[in-house]
N, C-alpha and C positions, 0 to 999 in steps of 0.2 A: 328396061329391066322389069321385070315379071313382079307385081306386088303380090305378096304374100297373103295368103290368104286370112289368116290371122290379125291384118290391116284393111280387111273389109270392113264396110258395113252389116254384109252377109253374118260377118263371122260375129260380129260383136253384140246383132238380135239373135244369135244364134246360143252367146255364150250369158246373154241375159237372162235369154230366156233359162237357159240349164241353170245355174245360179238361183234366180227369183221364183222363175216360173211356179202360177200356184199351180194346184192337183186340177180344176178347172181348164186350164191354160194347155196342161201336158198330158192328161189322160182324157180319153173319146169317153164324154158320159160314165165319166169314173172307172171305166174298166181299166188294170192295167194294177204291176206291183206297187204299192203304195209304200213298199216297204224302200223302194230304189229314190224315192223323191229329195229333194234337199238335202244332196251330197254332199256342197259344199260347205254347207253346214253341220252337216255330222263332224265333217273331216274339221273343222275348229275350234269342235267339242272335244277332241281326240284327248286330250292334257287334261278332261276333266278330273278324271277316277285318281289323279296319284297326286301327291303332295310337291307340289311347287309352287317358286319364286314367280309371282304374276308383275314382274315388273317390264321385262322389252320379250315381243314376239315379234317373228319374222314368218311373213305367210311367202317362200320363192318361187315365182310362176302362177301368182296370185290370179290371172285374169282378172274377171269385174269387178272381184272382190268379197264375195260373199264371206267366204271364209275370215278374211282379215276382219269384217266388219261384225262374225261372230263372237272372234278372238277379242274383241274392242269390250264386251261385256266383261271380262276378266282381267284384262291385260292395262296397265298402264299407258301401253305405247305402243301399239302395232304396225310395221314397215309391209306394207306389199310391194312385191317386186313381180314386175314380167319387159320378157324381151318385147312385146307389141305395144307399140305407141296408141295406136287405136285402144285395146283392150284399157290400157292405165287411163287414157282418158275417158272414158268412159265408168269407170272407176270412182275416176275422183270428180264428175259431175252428178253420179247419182249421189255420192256423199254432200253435196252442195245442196240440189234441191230434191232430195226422197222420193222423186216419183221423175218417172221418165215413160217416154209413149214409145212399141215397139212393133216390127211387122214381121209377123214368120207364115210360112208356108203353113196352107191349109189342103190343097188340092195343086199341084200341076203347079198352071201360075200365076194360082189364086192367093190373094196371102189374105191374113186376118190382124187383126191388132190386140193388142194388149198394153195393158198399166203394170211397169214395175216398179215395186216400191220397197223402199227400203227398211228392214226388218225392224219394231218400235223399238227393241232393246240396244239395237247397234248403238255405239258411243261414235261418230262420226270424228269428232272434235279431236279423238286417240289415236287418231289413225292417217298415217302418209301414206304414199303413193308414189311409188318411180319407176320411170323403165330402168333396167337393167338386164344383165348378162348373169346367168346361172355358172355358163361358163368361166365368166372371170369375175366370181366375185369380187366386188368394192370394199376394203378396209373400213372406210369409213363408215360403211351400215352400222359396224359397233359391234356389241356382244350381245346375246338372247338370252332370252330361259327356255324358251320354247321355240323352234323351228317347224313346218309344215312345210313337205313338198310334197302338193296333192297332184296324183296324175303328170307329173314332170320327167320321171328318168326315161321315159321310154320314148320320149319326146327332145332330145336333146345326140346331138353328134356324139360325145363320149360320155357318158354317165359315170366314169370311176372319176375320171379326172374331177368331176363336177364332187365325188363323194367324198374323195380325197383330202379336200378342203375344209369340207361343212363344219367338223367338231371347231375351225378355228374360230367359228363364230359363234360357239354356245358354250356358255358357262359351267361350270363344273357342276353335276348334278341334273341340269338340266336336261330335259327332254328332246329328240327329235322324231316327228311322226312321218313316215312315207306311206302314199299309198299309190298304188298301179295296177291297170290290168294286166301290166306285162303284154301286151300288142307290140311287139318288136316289128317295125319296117323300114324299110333299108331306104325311104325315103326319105328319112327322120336321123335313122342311126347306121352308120354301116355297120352291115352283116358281124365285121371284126372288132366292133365295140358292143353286139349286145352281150348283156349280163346272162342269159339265159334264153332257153328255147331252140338250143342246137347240142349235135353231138360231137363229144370229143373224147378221140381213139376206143369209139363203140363206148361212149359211157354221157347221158341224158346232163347236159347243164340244165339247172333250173336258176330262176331271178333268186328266190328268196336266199336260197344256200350260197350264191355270190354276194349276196349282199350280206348276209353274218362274216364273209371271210374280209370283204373289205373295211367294214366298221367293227367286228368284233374287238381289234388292239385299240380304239379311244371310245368303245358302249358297248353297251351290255344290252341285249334283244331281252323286252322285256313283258311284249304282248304279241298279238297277233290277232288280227279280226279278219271278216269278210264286209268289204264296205258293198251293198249293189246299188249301182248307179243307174238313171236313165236318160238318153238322149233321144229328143223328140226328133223322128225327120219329117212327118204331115199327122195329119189328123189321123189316119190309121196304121201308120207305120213306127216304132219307136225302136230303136238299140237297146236292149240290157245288159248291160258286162256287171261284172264283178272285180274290184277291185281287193289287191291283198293292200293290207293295211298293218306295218310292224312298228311297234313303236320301240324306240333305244337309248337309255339313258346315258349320259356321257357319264365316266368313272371319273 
């Protein structure tokens, strides 16, 4: 059987590095949008601006955790959840010892090293860690005030099924933030579950208008950003997407 990529090694200095990585680490002699860097931390700033219950967050499809261990500054108790064993583990040993040693591609296959470390403000002590299923959520995670799925629908086999659920797990009033580039591929998602990016009887789906029709009857859409993100692939090559970012408060 095929290990997934996501259970690499590759993939877990890959998602450190997106996560931690400083401006040194991911931009060649500083060139490069500065505005795209520490994503994952924007994305667990998301809940800052509005008035909520900082008692339980839930970060679903956490990877290494950045996010959740931003969440940890605010939050009582923070759950990250991802389907990759590697990813969570990794997760939960940088929260052990704050710095970890990592090797990514510099040239070809040449790699370089780097120190990740874990942000001073994180509350480490607030914060679990488990693999899980987005698809079948676990009851027993509990209820939230705050949910984050950064980067996850467009990453998952059915993403309604997946949305269909979510308000069971967040408290009335409370918040949930999504963000995505909406990158639909049919590696990930079949064609007949993405939320958007195809036409239907000559008329444009897009993600965000699907996603107001599925959570509109339990939230209320109640902002909208442009998150940009960057992923490093060597020393002179890096991805920039933009992610949409809509936050939705349950009624």
């Amino acid at each position: 059987m095929q290990t997934s990529f996501y259970e690499t090694r590759k993939a877990v200095s890959e998602y450190l590095l997106f996560h931690y990585g400083s401006e040194d680490d991911l931009l060649l002699d500083g060139i490069g949008p500065k505005e795209a860097l520490n994503f994952a931390r924007r994305c667990g700033l998301l809940h800052a601006d509005y008035p909520l219950n900082h008692g339980r967050a839930l970060d679903l499809g956490c990877a290494v955790g950045a996010a959740s261990f931003a969440l940890s500054e605010q939050f009582d108790e923070v759950v990250g959840i991802d389907f990759s064993h590697a990813l969570i583990d990794a997760a939960v040993n940088l929260g052990k010892t704050s710095t970890v040693e990592i090797e990514f591609t510099q040239e070809g296959d040449l790699l370089r090293k780097a120190t990740i470390s874990l942000p001073e403000d994180a509350r480490p002590d607030r914060v679990q860690f488990a693999q899980g299923d987005a698809m079948n959520p676990d009851p027993n995670w509990g209820q939230f005030d705050f949910i984050l799925m950064a980067n996850l629908i467009d990453r998952l086999p059915d993403p309604a099924q997946c949305l269909a659920r979510i308000h069971e797990f967040l408290n009335t009033d409370g918040l949930l933030a999504i963000t995505s580039p909406y990158t639909w591929l049919e590696e990930y998602t079949p064609k007949s579950k993405w939320l958007g990016g195809f036409l239907r009887e000559g008329q444009p789906v897009r993600t965000r208008d699907t996603l107001v029709e599925l959570l509109e009857p339990a939230f209320e859409l109640i902002d909208t950003r442009n998150l940009p993100f960057l992923i490093r692939e060597h020393d002179r090559k890096n991805q920039y997407s933009i992610a949409d970012a809509t936050l939705w408060r349950k009624r």
